[in-house]
mmJSON file of the N, C-alpha and C atoms, coordinates in Angstrom:
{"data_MODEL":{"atom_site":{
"group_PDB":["ATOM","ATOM","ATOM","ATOM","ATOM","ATOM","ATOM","ATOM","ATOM","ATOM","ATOM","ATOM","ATOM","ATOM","ATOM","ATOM","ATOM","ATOM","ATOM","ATOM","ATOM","ATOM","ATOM","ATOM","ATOM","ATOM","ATOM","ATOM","ATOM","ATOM","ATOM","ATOM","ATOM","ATOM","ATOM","ATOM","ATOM","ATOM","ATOM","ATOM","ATOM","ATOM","ATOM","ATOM","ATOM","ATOM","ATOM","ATOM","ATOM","ATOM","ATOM","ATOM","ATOM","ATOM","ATOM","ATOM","ATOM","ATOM","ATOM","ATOM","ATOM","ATOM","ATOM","ATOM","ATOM","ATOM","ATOM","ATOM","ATOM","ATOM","ATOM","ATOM","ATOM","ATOM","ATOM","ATOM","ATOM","ATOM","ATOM","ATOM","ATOM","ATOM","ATOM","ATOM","ATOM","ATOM","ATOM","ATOM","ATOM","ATOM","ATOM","ATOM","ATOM","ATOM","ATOM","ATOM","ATOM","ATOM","ATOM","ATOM","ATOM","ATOM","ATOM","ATOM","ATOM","ATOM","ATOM","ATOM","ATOM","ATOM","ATOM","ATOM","ATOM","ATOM","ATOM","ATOM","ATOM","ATOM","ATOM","ATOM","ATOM","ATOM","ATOM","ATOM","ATOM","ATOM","ATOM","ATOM","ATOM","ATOM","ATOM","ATOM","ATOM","ATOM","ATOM","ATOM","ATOM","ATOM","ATOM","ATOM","ATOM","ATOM","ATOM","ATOM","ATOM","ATOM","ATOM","ATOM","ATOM","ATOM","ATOM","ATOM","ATOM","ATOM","ATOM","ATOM","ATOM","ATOM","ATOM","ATOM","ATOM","ATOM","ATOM","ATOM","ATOM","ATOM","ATOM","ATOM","ATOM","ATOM","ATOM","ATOM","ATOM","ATOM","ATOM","ATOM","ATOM","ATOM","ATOM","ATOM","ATOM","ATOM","ATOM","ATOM","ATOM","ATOM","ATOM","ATOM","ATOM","ATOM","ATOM","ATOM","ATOM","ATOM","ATOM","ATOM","ATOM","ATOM","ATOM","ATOM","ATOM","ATOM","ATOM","ATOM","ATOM","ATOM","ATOM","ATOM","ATOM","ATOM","ATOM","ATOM","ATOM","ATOM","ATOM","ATOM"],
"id":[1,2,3,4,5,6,7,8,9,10,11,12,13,14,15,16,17,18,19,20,21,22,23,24,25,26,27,28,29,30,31,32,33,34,35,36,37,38,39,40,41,42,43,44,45,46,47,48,49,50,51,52,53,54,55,56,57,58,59,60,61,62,63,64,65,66,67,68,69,70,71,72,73,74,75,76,77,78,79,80,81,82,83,84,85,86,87,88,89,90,91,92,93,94,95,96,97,98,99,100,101,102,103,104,105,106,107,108,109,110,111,112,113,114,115,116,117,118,119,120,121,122,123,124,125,126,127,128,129,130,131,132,133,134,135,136,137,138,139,140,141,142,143,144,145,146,147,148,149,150,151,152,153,154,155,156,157,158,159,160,161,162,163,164,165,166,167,168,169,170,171,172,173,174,175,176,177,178,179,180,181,182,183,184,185,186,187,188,189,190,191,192,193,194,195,196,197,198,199,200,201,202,203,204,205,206,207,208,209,210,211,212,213,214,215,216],
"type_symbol":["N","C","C","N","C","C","N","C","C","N","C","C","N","C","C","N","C","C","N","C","C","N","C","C","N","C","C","N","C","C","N","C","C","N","C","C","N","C","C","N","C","C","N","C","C","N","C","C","N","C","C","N","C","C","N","C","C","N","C","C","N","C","C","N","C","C","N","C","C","N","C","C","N","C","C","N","C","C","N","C","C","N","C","C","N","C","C","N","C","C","N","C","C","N","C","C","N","C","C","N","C","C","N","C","C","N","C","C","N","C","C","N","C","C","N","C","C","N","C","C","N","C","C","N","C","C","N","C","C","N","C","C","N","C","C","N","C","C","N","C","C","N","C","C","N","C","C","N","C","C","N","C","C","N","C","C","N","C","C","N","C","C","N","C","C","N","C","C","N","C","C","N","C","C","N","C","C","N","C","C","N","C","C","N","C","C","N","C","C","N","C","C","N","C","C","N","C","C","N","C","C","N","C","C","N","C","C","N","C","C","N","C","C","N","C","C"],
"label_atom_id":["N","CA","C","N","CA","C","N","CA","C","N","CA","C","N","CA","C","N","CA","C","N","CA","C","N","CA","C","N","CA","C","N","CA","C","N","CA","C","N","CA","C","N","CA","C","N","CA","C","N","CA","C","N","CA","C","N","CA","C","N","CA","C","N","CA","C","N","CA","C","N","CA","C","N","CA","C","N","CA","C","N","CA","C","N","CA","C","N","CA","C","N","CA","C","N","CA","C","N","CA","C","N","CA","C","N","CA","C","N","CA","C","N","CA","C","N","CA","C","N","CA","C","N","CA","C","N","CA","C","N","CA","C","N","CA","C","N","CA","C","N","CA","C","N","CA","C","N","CA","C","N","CA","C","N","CA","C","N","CA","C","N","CA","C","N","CA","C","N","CA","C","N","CA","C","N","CA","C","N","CA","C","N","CA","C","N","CA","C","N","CA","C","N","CA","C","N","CA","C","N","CA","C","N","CA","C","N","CA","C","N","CA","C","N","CA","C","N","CA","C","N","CA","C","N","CA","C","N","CA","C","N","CA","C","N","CA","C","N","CA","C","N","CA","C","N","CA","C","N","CA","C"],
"label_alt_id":[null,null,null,null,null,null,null,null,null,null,null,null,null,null,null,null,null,null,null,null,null,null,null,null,null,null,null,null,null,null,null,null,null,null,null,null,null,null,null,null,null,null,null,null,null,null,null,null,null,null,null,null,null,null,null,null,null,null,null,null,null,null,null,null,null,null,null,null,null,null,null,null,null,null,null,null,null,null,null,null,null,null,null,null,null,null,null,null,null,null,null,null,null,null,null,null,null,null,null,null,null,null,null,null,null,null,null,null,null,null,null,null,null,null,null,null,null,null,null,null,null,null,null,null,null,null,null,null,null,null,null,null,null,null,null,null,null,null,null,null,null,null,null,null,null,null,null,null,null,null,null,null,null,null,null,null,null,null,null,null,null,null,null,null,null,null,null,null,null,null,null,null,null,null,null,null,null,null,null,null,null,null,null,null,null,null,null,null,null,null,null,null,null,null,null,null,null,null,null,null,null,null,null,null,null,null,null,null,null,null,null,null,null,null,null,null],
"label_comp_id":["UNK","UNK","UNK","UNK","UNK","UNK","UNK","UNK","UNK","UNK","UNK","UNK","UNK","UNK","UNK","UNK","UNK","UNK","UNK","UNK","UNK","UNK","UNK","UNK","UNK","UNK","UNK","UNK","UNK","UNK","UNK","UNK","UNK","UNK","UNK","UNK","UNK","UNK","UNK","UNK","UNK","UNK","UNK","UNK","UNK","UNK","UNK","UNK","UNK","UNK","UNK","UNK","UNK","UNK","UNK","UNK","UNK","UNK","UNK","UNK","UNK","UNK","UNK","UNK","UNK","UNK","UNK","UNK","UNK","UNK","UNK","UNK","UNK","UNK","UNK","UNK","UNK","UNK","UNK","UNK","UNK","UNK","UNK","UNK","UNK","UNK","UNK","UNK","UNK","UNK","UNK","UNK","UNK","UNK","UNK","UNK","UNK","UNK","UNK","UNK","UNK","UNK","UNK","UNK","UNK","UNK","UNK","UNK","UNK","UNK","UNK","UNK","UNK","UNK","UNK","UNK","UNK","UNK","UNK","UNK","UNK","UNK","UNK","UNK","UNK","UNK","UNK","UNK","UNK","UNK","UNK","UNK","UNK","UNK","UNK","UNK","UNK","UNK","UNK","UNK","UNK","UNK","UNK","UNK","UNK","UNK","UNK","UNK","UNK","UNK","UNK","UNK","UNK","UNK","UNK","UNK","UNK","UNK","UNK","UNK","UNK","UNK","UNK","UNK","UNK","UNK","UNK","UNK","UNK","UNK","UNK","UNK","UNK","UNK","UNK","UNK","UNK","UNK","UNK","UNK","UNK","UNK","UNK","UNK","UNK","UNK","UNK","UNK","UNK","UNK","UNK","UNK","UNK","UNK","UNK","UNK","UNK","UNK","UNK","UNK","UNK","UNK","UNK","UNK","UNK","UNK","UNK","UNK","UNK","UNK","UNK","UNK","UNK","UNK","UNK","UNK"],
"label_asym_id":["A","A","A","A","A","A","A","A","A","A","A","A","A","A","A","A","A","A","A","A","A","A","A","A","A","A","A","A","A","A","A","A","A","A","A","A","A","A","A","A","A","A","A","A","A","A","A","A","A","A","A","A","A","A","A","A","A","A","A","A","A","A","A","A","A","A","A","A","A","A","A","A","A","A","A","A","A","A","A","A","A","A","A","A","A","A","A","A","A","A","A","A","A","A","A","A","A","A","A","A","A","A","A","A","A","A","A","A","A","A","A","A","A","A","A","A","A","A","A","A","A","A","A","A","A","A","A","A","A","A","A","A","A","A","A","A","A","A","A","A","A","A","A","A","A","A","A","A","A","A","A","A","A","A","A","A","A","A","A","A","A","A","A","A","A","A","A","A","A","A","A","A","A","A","A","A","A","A","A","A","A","A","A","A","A","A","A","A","A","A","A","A","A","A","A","A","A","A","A","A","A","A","A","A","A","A","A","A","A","A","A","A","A","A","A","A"],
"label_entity_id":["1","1","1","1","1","1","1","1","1","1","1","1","1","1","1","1","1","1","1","1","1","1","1","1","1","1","1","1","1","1","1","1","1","1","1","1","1","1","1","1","1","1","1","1","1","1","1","1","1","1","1","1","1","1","1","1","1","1","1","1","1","1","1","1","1","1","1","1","1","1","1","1","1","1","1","1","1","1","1","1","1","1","1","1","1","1","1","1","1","1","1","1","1","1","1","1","1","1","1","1","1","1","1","1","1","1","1","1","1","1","1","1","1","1","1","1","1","1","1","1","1","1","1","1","1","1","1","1","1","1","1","1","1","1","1","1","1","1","1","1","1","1","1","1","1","1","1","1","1","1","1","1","1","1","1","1","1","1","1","1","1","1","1","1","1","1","1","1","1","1","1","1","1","1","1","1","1","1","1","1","1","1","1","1","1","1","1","1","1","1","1","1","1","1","1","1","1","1","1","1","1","1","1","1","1","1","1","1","1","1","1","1","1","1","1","1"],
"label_seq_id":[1,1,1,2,2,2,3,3,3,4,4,4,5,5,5,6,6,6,7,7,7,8,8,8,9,9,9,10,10,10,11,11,11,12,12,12,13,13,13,14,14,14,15,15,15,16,16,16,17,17,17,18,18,18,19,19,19,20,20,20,21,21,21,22,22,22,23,23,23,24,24,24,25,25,25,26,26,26,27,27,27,28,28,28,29,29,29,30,30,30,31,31,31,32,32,32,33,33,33,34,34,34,35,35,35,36,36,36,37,37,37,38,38,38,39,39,39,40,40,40,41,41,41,42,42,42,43,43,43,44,44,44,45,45,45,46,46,46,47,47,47,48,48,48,49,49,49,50,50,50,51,51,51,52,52,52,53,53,53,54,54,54,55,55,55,56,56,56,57,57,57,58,58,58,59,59,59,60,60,60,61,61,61,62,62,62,63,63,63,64,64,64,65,65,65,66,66,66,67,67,67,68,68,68,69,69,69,70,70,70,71,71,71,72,72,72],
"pdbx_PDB_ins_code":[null,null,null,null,null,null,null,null,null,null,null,null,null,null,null,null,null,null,null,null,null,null,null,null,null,null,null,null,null,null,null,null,null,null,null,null,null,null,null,null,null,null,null,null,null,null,null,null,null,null,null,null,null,null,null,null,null,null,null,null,null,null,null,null,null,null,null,null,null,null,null,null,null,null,null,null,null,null,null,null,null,null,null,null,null,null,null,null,null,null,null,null,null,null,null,null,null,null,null,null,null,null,null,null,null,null,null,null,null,null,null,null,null,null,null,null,null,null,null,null,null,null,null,null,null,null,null,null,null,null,null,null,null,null,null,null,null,null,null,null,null,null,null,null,null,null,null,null,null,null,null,null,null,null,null,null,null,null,null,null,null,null,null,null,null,null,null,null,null,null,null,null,null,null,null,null,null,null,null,null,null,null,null,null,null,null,null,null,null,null,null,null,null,null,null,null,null,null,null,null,null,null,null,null,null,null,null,null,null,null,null,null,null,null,null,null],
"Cartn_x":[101.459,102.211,103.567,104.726,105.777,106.581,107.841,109.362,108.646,108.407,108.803,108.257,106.977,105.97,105.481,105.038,104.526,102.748,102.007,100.749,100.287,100.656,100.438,100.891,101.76,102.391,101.37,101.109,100.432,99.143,98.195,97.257,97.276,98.41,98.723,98.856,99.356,99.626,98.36,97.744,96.471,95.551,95.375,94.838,95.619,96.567,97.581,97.382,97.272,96.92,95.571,94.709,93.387,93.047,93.929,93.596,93.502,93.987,92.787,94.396,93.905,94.897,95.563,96.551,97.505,96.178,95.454,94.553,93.208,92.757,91.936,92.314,93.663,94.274,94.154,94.799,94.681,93.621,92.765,91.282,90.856,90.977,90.715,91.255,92.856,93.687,93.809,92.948,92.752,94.311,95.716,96.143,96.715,98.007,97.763,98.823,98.546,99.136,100.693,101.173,102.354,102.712,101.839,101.973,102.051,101.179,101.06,102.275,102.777,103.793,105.296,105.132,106.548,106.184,105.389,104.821,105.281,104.59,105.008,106.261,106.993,108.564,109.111,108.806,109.543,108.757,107.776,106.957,108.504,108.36,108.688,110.553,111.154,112.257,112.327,111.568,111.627,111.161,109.917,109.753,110.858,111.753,112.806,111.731,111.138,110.479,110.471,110.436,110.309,109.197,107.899,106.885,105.39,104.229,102.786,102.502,102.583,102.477,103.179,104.57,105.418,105.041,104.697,104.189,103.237,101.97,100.622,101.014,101.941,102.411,102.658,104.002,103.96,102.959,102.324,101.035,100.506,99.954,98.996,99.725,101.123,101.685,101.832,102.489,102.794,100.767,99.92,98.914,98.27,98.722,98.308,99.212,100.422,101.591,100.758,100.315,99.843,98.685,98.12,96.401,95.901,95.896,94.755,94.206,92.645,91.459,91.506,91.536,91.688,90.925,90.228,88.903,89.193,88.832,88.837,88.17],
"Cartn_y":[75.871,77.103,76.83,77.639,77.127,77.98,78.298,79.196,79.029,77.618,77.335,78.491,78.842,79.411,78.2,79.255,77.571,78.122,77.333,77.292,78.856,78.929,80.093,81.782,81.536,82.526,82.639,81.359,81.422,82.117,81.512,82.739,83.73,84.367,86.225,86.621,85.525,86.033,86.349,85.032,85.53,86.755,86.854,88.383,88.926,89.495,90.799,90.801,89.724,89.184,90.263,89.889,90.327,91.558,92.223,93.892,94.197,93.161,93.426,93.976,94.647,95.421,94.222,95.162,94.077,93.978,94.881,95.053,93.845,93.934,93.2,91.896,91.751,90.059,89.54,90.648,90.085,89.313,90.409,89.853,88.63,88.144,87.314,86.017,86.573,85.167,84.684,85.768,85.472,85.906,86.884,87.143,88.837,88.366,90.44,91.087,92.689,93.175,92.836,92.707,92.855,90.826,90.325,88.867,88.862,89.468,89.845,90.441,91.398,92.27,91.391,90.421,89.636,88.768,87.858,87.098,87.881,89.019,89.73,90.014,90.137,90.739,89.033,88.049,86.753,86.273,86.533,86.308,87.016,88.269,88.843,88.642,88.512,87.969,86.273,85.902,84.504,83.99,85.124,85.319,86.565,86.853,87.802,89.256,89.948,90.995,91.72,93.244,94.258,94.859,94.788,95.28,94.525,94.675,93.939,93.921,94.485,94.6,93.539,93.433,92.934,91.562,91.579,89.981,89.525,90.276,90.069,89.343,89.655,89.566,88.025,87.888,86.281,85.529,85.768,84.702,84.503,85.895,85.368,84.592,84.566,83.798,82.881,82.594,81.145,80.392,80.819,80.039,79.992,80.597,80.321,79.273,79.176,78.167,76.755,76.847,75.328,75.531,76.27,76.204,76.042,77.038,77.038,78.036,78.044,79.427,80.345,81.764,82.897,83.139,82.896,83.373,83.812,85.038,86.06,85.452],
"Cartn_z":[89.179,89.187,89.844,89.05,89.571,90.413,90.415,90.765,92.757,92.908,94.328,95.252,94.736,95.963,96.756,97.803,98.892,98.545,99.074,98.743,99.48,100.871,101.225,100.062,99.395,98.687,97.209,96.647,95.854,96.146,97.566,97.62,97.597,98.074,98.017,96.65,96.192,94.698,93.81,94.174,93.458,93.882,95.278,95.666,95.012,95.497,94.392,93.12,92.494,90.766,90.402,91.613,91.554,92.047,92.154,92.734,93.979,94.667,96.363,97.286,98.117,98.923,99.78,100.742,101.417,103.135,103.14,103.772,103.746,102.609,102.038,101.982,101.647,101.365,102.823,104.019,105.147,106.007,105.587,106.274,105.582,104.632,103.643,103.929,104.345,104.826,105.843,106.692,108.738,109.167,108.429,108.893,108.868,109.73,109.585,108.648,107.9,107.117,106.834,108.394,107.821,107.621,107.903,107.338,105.564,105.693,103.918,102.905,103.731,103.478,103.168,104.203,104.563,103.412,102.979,101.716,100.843,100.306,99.062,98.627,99.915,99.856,99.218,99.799,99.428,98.109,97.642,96.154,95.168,96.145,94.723,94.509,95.51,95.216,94.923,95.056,94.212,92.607,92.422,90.811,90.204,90.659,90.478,89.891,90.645,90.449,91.162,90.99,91.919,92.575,92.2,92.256,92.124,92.504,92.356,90.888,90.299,88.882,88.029,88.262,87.838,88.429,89.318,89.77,89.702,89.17,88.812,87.654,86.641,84.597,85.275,86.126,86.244,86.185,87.162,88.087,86.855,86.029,84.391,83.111,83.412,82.794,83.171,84.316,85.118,84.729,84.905,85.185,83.608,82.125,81.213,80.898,81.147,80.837,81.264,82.555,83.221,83.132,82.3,82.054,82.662,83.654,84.839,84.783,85.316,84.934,85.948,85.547,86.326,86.808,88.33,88.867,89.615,89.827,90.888,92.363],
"occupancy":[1.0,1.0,1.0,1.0,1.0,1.0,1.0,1.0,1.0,1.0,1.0,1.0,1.0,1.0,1.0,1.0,1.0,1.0,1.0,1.0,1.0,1.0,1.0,1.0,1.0,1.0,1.0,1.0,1.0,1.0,1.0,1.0,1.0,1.0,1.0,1.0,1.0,1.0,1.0,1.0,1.0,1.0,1.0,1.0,1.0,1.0,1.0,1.0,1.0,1.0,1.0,1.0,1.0,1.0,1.0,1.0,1.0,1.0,1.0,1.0,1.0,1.0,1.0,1.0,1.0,1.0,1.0,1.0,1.0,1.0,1.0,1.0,1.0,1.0,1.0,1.0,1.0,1.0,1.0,1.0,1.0,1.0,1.0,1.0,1.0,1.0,1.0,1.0,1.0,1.0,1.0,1.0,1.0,1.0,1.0,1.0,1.0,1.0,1.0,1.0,1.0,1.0,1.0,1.0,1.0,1.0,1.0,1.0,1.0,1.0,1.0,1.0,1.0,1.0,1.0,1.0,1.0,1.0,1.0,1.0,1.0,1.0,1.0,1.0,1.0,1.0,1.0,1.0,1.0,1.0,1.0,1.0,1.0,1.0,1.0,1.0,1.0,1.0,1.0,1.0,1.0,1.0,1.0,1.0,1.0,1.0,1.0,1.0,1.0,1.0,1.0,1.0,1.0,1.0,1.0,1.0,1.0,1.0,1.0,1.0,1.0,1.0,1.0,1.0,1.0,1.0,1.0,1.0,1.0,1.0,1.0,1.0,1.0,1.0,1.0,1.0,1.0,1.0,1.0,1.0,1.0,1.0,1.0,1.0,1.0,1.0,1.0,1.0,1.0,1.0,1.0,1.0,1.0,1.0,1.0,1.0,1.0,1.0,1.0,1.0,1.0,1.0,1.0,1.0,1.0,1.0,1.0,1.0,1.0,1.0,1.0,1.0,1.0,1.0,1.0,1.0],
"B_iso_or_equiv":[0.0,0.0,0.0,0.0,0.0,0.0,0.0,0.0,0.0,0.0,0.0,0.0,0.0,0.0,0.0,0.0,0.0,0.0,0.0,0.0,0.0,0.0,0.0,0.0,0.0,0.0,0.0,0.0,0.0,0.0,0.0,0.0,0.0,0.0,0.0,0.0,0.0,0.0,0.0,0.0,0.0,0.0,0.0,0.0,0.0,0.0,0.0,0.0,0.0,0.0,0.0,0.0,0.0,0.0,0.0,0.0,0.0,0.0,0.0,0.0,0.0,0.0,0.0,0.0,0.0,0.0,0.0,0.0,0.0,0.0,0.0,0.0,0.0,0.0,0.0,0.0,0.0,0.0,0.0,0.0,0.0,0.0,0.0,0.0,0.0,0.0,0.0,0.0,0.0,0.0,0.0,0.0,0.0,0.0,0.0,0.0,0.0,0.0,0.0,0.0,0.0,0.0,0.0,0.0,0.0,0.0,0.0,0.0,0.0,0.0,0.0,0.0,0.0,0.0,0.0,0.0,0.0,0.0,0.0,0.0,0.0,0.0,0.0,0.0,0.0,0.0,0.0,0.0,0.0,0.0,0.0,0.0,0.0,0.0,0.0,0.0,0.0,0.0,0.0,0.0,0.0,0.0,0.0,0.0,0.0,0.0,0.0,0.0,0.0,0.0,0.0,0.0,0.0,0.0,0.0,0.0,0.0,0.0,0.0,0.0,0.0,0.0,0.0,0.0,0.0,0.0,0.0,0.0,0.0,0.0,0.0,0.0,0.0,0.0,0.0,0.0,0.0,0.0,0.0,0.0,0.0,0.0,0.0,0.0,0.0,0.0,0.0,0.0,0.0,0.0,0.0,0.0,0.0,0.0,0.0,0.0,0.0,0.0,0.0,0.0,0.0,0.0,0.0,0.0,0.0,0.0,0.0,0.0,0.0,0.0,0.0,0.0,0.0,0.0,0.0,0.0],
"pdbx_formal_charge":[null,null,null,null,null,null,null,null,null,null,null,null,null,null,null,null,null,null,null,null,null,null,null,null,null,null,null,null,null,null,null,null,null,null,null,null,null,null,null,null,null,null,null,null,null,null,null,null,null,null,null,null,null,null,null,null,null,null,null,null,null,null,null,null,null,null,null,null,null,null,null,null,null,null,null,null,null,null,null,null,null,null,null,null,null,null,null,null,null,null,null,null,null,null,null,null,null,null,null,null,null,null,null,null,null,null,null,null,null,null,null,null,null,null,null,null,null,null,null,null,null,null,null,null,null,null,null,null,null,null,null,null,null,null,null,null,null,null,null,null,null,null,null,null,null,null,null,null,null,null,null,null,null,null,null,null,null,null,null,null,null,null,null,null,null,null,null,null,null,null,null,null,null,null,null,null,null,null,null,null,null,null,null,null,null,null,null,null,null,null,null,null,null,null,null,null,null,null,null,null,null,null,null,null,null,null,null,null,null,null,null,null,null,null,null,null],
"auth_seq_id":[1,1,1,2,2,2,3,3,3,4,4,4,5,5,5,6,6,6,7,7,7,8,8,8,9,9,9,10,10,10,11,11,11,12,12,12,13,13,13,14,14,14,15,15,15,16,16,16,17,17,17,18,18,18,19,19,19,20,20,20,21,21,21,22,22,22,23,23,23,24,24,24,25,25,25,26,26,26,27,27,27,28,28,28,29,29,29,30,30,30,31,31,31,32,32,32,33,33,33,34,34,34,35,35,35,36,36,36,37,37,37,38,38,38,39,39,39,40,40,40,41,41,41,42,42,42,43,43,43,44,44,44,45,45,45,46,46,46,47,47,47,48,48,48,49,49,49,50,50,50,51,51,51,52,52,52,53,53,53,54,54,54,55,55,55,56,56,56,57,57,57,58,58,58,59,59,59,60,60,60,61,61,61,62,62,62,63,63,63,64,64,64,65,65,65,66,66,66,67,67,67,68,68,68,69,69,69,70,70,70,71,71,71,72,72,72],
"auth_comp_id":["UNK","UNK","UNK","UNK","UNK","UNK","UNK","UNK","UNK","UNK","UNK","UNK","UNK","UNK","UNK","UNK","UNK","UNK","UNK","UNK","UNK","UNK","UNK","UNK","UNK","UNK","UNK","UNK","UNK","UNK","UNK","UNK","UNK","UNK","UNK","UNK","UNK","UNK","UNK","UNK","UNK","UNK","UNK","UNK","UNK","UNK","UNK","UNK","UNK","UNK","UNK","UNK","UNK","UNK","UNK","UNK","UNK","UNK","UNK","UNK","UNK","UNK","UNK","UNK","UNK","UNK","UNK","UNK","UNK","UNK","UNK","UNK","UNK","UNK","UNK","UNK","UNK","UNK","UNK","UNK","UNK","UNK","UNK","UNK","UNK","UNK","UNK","UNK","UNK","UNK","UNK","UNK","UNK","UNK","UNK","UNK","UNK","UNK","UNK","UNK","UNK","UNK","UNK","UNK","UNK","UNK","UNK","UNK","UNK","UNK","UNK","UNK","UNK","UNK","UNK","UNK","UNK","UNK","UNK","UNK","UNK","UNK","UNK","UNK","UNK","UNK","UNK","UNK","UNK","UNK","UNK","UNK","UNK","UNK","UNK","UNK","UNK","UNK","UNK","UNK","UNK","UNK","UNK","UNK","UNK","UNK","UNK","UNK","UNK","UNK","UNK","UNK","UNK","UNK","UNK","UNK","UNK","UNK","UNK","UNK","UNK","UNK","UNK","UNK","UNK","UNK","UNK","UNK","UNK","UNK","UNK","UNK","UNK","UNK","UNK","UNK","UNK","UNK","UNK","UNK","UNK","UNK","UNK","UNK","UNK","UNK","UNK","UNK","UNK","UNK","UNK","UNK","UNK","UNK","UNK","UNK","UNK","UNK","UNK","UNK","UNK","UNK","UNK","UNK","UNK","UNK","UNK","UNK","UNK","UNK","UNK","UNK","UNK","UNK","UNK","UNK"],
"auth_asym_id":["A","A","A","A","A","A","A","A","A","A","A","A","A","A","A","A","A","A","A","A","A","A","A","A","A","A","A","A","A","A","A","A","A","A","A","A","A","A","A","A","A","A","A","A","A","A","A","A","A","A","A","A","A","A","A","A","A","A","A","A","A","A","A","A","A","A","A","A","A","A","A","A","A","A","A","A","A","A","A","A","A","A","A","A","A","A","A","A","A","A","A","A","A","A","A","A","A","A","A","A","A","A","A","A","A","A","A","A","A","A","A","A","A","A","A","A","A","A","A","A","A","A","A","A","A","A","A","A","A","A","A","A","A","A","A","A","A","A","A","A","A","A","A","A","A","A","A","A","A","A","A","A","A","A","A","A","A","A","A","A","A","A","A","A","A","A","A","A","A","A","A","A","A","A","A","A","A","A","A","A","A","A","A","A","A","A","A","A","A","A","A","A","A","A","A","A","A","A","A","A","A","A","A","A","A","A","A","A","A","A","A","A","A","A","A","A"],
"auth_atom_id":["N","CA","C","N","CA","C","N","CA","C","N","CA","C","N","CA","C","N","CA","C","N","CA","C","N","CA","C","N","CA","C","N","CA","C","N","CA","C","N","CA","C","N","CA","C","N","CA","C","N","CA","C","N","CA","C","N","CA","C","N","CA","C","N","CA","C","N","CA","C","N","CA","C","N","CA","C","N","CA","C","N","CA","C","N","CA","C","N","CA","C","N","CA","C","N","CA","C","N","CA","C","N","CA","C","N","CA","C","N","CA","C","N","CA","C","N","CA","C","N","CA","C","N","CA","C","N","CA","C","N","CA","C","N","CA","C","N","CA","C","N","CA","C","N","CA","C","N","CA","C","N","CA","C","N","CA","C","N","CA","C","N","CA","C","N","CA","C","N","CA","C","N","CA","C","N","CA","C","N","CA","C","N","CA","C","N","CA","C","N","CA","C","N","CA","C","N","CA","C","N","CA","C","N","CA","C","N","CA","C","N","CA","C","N","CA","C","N","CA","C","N","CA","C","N","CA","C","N","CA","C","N","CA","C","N","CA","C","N","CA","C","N","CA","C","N","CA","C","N","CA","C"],
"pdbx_PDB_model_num":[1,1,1,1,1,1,1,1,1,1,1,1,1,1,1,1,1,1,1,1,1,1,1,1,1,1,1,1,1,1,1,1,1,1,1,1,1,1,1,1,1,1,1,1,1,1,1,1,1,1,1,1,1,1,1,1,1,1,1,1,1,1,1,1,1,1,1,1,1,1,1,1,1,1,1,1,1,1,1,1,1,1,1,1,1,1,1,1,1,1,1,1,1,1,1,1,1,1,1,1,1,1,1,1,1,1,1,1,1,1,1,1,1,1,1,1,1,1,1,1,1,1,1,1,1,1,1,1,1,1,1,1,1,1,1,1,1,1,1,1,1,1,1,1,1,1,1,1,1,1,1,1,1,1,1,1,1,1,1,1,1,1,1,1,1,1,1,1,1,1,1,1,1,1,1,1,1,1,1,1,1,1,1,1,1,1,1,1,1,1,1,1,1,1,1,1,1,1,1,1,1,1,1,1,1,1,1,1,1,1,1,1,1,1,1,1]
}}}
């Protein structure tokens, strides 16, 4: 997966990809909301997007492009 996420960003991405709150991602990632928050804000200005939605469409594109399997 590309557009220069760091590995940490890519996990958020995939929670967000996957429906799960900024709540849910936290507990998940051992850190706190607004850790999550600050990630999302830099996801989404680096895939040039405004919104979770809009950055969910990447992630399923970016990862059909490099054929990688979507598991929740």
């Amino acid at each position: 997966m590309s557009a220069d996420l760091s590995p940490r960003e890519r996990e958020v991405l995939e929670c967000a990809a996957f429906g799960r709150s900024n709540g849910q991602i936290a507990a998940e990632l051992g850190v706190t909301v607004n850790t999550v928050k600050f990630h999302l804000a830099s996801i989404f200005r680096k895939l040039g997007v405004a919104n979770r939605t809009a950055a969910a469409t990447a992630y399923v594109r970016m990862a059909v492009r490099d054929d990688e399997r979507l598991v929740p």
